[in-house]
N, C-alpha and C positions, 0 to 999 in steps of 0.2 A: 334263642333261634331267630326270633324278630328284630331283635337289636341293631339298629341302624348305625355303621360306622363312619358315621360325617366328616371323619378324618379321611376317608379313603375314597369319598367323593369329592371332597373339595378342602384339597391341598393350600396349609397354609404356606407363608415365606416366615421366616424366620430371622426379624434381621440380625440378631447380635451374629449368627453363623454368615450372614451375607457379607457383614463388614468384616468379619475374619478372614473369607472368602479372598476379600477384594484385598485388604490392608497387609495381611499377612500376622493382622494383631487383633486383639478379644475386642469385645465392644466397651470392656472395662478399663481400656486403655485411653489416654490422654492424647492432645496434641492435633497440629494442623490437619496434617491426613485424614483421620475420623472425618474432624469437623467439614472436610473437602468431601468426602467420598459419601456421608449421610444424605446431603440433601441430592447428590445425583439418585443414590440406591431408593431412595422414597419417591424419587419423580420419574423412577423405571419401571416402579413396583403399581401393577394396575390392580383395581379394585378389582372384588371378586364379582362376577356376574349376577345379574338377576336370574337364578333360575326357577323362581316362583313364577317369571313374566316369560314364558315359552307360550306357544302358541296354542290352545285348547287340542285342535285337532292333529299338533304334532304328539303328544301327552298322548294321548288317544290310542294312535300311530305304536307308537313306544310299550303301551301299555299291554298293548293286542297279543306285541309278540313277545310277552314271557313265559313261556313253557314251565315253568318249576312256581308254585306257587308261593316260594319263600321269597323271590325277585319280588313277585307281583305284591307281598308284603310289606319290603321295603321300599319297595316305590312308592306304595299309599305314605309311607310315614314318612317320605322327605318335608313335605308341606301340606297343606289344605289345596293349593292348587291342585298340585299333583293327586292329592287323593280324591279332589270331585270328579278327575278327568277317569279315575279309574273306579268307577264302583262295582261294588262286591257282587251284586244282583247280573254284571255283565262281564265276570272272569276272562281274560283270555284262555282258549282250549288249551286243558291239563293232561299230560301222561300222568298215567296211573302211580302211584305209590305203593311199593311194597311194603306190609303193615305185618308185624310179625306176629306170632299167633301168641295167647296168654290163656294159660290152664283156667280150670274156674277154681281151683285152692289156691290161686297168687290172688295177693292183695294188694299189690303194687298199683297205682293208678296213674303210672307214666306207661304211654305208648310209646315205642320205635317204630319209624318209619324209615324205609331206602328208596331216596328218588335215585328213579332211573335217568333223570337228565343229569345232576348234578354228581352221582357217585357218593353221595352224602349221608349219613344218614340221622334221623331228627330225632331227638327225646322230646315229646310234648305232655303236659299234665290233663289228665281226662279222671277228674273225680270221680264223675258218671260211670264210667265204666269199671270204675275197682267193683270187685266182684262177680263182673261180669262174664260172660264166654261170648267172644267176638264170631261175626258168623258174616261172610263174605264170600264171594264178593261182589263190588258195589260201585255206583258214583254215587257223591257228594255224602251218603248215608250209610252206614252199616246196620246193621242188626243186633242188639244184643240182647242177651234171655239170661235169666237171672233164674238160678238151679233153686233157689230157695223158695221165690215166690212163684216161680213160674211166670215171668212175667217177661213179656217180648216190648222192647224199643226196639226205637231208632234214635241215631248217635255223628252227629257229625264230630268225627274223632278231632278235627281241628281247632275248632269254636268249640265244642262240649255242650251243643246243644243236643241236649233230650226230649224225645215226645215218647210219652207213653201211649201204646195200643191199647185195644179193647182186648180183653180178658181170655186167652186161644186155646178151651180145651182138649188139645192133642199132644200127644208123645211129643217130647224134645224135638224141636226142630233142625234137621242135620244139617241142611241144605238150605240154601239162598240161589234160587233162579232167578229173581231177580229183583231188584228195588231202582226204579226208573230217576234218572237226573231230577235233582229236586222235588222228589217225591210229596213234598209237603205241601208247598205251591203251586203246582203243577197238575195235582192230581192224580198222579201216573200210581199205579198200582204196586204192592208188597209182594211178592210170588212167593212161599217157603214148603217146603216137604217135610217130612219127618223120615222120608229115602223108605217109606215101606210101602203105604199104601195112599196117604193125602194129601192134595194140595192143598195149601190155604191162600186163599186170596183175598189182602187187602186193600180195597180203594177210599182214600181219604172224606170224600162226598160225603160217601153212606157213614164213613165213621165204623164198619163194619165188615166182619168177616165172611168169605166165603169158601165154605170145606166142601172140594168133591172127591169122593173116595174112590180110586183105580189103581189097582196092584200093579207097584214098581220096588222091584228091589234090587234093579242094579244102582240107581239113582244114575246121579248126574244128566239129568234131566233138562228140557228146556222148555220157558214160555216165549210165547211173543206172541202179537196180536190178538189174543181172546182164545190160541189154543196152546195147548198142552200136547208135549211132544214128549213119549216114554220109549226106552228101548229095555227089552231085557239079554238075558244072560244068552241068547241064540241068535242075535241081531235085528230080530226083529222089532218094528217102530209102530206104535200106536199115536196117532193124532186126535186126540180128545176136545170137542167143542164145550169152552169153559161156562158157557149162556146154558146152552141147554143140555149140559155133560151127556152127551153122547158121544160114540165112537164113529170119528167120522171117515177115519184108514186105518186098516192093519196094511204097514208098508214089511214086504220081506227084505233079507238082509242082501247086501251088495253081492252080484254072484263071484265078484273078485276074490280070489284063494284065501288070500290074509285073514279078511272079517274071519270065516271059521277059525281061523287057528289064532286070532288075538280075542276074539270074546270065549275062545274056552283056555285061554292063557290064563293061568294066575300071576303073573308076571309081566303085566299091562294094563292102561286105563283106557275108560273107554268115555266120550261125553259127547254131549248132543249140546252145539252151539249156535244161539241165533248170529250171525255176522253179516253187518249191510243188507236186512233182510232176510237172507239167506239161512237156510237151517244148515249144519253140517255136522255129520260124524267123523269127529277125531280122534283115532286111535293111535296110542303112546304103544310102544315097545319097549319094555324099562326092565331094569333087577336091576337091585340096590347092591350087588360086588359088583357090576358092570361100571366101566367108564361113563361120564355123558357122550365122549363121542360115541357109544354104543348107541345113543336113544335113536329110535326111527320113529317118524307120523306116518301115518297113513290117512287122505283126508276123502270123502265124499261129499257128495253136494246132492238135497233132495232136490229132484226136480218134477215139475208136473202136477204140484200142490194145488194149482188157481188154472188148470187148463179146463177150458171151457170145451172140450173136444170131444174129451170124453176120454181121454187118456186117462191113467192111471198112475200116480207118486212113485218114482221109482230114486235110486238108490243111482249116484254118477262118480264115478272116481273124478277126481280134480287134482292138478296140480301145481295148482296158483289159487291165491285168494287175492290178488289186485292188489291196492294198497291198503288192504285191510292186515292188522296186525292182533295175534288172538294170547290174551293174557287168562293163563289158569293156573289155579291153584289146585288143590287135592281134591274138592267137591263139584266145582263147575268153572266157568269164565266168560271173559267177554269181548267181543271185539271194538278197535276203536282204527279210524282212518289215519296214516304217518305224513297227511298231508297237514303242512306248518310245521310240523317237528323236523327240524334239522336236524342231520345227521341221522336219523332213526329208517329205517328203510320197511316199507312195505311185506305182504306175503311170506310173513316170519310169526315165530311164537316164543312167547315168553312164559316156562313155566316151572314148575318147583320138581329136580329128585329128588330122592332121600338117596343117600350116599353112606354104605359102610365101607371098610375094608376087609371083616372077617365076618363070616355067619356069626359070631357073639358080638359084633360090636354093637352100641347104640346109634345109630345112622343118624346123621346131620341131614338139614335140605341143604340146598344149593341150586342156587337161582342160577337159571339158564337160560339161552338163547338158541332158537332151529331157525336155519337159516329153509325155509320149504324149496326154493329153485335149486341151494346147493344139494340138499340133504344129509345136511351137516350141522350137529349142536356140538355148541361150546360155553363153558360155565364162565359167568358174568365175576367181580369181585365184591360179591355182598356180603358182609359181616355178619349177618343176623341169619343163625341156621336153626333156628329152633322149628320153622315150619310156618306158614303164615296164607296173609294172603289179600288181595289186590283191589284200592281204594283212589278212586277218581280223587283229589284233594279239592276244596272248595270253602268259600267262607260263608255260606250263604247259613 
């Protein structure tokens, strides 16, 4: 995958073809001509450029804007110049990668990845994870729990770096709310549920966990800022303050018609998304013999969370999210800005159906695209349908 084709960036000339070119005869041929037409074709033929000797802050320039992190790979490896101008520790902004899902009885220890800028998609070797259950989604870090030992990392599926956690005596964890951009260096906190009744929160600092136990059992769930945002099966939302686990809103459900009739659907999903901020309920309209052009969203926006007035959190229909774009998979998701991604457009979603064509058959996913202003999804052309789910890519 990283394999640098130096042939494809810096084209050689070939002379025995140039003097056939010119002569109409091989270069193994004899006689005046040759001898005439050699030293013009060698005082035509210019040196290849120094492109070690570019200029730092055009390298720089250049570097910023590679959206697919396999460019930004082989850019490090043309030279040493080029790879000081680009280090690992300052990526230019990545679209997420779609990372396909692996049972926890595969023993396989190659991941697939489908970037979404490129249309491509990557076989990479992740030792680390053979045996694991991949648990997303994520930047730069995944989650992985290991059924045997019970034992919870973190896995940058790229590099194959492993850190192992402190020891999390709870049920399986179903759920990934969230694991913060370089969670390692950074700081930024582990979010996980076990989707029934616990959060767990880890912050790198303390080196330690923190379990507050509040019944959820629709999951897909959402953190941000220090609180804890639940919905269940009747639309209602619970705002849980994660410092001093108290219940800080019971928000009721949107009075718009739909929420009743897609939270009592069995034939929909339902999640609670931090975006630019913003909390939002998104609900899918789905079944698996339906079309994708069948999917409908439906989106809200809480509002009134931090009003000083005295108002009260309520529930807003929306029908734009700006240039924010929201990627999910089956358990949760997340949003990221399509500003610097060319070609990628804002106020859209990216998320996985499963797709039969008969009540017996075994359903594929298939990765899709909602267009929110048209109100209109159309499936993407991604090979990997076994189910999966969604990985900021990073080499940190």
């Amino acid at each position: 995958m990283y394999g640098l084709d130096s042939q494809s960036l810096f084209p050689h000339f070939h002379l025995r073809r140039a003097c056939k070119a010119s002569t109409g005869k091989t270069s193994n041929s004899h006689g005046r001509d040759q001898k005439l037409v050699l030293p013009i074709l060698m005082a035509g033929i210019r040196s290849e450029p120094d492109w070690s000797g570019l200029a730092p802050e055009l390298l720089q320039t250049i570097a910023r804007k590679l959206p697919d992190i396999s460019d930004f790979v082989k850019f490090r490896a043309v030279c040493a110049t080029w790879r000081s101008s680009a280090p690992v520790s300052d990526p230019p902004p990545q679209l997420p990668w779609f990372l396909q899902q692996r049972f926890e009885d595969e023993s396989d220890d190659h991941l697939r990845f489908y970037s979404l800028f490129s249309g491509k998609v990557h076989t990479i070797s992740s030792p680390n994870s053979s045996g694991n259950e991949l648990i997303g989604p994520a930047q730069d870090y995944i989650v992985l729990y290991d059924w045997a030992s019970h034992q919870i990392s973190l896995l940058n599926p790229l590099t194959d770096r492993k850190v192992v956690l402190p020891f999390l005596d709870i049920a399986p964890p179903r759920l990934l709310l969230q694991v913060g951009p370089d969670p390692i260096h950074r700081g930024e906190c582990v979010a996980l549920t076990d989707n029934l009744s616990i959060l767990a929160l880890f912050k790198p600092v303390q080196n330690e966990w923190v379990v507050i136990k509040e019944p959820s059992f629709l999951g897909r769930n959402a953190y941000y800022n220090g609180m804890y945002f639940i919905h269940d099966h009747f639309g209602v939302t619970k705002v849980v303050d994660t410092v001093t686990r108290k219940v800080l809103h019971v928000i009721p459900p949107s009075p718009e018609s739909w929420i009743k009739e897609v939270y009592n659907s069995a034939w929909g999903e339902k999640y609670l998304v931090q975006s630019a901020g913003d909390i939002l309920q998104v609900c899918l309209h789905d079944f698996e013999l339906h079309p994708v052009t069948d999917c409908q969203f439906h989106i809200c926006k809480l509002e009134g969370l931090s009003s000083e007035n005295g108002g009260k959190p309520h529930w807003v229909k929306v029908s734009s999210i700006g240039d924010q774009i929201l990627f999910l998979d089956d358990n949760n998701g997340f949003s990221l800005s399509c500003r610097g991604f060319s070609g990628f457009r804002g106020n859209s979603i990216y998320f996985i159906k499963w797709q039969a064509n008969h009540v017996y058959d075994q359903p594929r996913s298939v990765l899709c695209r909602y267009d929110i202003e048209q109100a209109r999804a159309e499936p993407l052309t991604c090979p990997l349908t076994k189910g999966g789910t969604w990985i900021v890519p990073s080499l940190r």
